[in-house]
N, C-alpha and C positions, 0 to 999 in steps of 0.2 A: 299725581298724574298716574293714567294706566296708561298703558300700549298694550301693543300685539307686536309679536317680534316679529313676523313671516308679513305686518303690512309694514312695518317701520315707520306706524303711525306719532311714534315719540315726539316727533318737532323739534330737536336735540341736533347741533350740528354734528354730533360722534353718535356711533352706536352708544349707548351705555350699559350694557351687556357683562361686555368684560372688565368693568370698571364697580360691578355690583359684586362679585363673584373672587372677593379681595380677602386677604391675599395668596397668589398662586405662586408654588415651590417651583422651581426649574429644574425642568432634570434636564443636565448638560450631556445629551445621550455622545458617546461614540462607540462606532461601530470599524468592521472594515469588510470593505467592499471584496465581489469573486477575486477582484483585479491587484488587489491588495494594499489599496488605497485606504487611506484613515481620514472614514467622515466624522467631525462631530456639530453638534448640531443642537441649540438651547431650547427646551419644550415647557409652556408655561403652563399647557395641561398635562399635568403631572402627578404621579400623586402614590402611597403607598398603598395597598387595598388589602393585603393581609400580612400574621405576623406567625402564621407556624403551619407552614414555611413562612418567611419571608416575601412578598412580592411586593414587584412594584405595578405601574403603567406608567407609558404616555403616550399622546392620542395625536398626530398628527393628522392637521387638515386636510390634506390631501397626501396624494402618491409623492413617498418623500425618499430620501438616501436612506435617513437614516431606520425609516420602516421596511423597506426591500432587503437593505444589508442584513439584519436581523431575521427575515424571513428566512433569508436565503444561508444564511451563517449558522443560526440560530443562536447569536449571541451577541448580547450587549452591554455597556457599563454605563451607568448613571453618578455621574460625577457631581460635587456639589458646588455648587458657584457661590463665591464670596465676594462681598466688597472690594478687595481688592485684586481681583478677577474680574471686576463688570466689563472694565475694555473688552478683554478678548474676549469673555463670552457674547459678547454683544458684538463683536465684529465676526466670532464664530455663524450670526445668525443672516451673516450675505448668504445671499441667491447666486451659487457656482454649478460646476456643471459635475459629475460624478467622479471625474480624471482631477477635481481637486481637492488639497486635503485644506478643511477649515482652519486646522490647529498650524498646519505651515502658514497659513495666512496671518492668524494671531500670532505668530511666534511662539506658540507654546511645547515645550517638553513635557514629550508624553513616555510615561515609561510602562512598561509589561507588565499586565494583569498577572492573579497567581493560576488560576485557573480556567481565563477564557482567553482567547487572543486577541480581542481589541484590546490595545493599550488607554491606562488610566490616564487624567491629565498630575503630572509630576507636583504640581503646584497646590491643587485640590484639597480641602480638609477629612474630606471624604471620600471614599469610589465604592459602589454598588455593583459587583460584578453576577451577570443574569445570561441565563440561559433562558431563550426563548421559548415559552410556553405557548401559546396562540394570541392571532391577531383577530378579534371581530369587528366586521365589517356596522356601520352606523346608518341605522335608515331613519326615515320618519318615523312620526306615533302611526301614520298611515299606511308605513312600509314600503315607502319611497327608498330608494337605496341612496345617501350619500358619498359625496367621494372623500369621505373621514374613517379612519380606523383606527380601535383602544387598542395598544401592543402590550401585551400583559408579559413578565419575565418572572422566571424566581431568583432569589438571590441566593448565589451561590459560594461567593468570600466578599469578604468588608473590608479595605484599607480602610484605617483612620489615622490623621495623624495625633500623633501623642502629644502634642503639643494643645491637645484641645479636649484632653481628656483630664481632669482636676476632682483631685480625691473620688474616685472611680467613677465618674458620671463624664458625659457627654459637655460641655461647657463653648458653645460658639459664641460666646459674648465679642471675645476678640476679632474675631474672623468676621461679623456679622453676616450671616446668610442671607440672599438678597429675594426678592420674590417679585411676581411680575403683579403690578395694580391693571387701574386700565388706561387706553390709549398710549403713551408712550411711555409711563411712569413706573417706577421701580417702588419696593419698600427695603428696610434693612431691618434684622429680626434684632433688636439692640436693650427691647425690656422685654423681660419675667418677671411669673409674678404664678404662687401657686395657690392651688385650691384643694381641698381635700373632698372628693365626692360623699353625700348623704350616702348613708345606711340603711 
């Protein structure tokens, strides 16, 4: 089959879009508002874009918390959601209004970043703590303007827990890291498997 995604000529009762585009990492952004409100907020366009420095993104669809907080702060943390995390990250991803906090919703303890002041989530195997760099704004090929923007950060300190660090490497086999598929389906990151690149 071909399509055109702008006629949605597919015939598909779902987009299939983001169900091609598999698998996407979540970055569990929180932030905290002028008002001193703690948004967080699960983004399944996500993604690391460089590594010296350190950066990350993620691209909210429209005018969101947790992209304004970040503007307006210029700081945010990228938390990593695990299996056994999915509840609240996933009840983190209701539609509230800015006076509330997602993480009081899910019940979750969030404890103090080292260097930024949005707090990490306490439970997390990871935190990515980022000082905002710039947001660009998403237009057409045409130069249509969207109401999407990539929020890029650099990373400024790393929680990891230690419990997921085995003979000096990174090891989430335990934790399994979840990632967003399409439509309403998740993955969990549960095999490895290495390859040694040609020369």
């Amino acid at each position: 089959m071909d399509y055109q995604p702008r006629l949605r000529d597919h015939g598909l009762p779902h987009d299939p879009f983001k169900a091609l585009v598999v698998p996407r990492p979540i970055g569990w952004i929180s932030t905290v508002s002028p008002a001193g409100v703690v948004n967080l907020a699960p983004y399944s366009f996500f993604n690391a874009v460089a590594d010296r420095p350190p950066m990350v993104m993620f691209a909210p669809s429209g005018p969101k918390d947790s992209q304004r907080n970040a503007e307006v702060t210029g700081e945010f943390v990228a938390n990593l959601a695990t299996w056994d995390l999915r509840e609240q990250m996933n009840t983190t991803s209701a539609t509230v209004g800015p006076e509330v906090s997602e993480a009081d919703l899910a019940g979750l303890e969030m404890v103090p970043s080292r260097l930024v002041k949005p707090p990490r989530v306490a439970a997390a195997a990871a935190a990515l703590e980022c000082r905002w760099v710039k947001s660009v704004p998403l237009t057409t090929a045409a130069g249509e303007p969207m109401p999407g923007a990539i929020v890029i950060g650099e990373v400024v300190s790393i929680h990891i827990d230690d419990a997921v660090i085995v003979d000096g490497r990174i090891d989430l086999s335990a934790r399994r890291a979840i990632s967003r598929l399409g439509y309403m389906e998740y993955g969990v990151l549960d095999t490895v498997f290495s390859m040694q690149r040609p020369r």
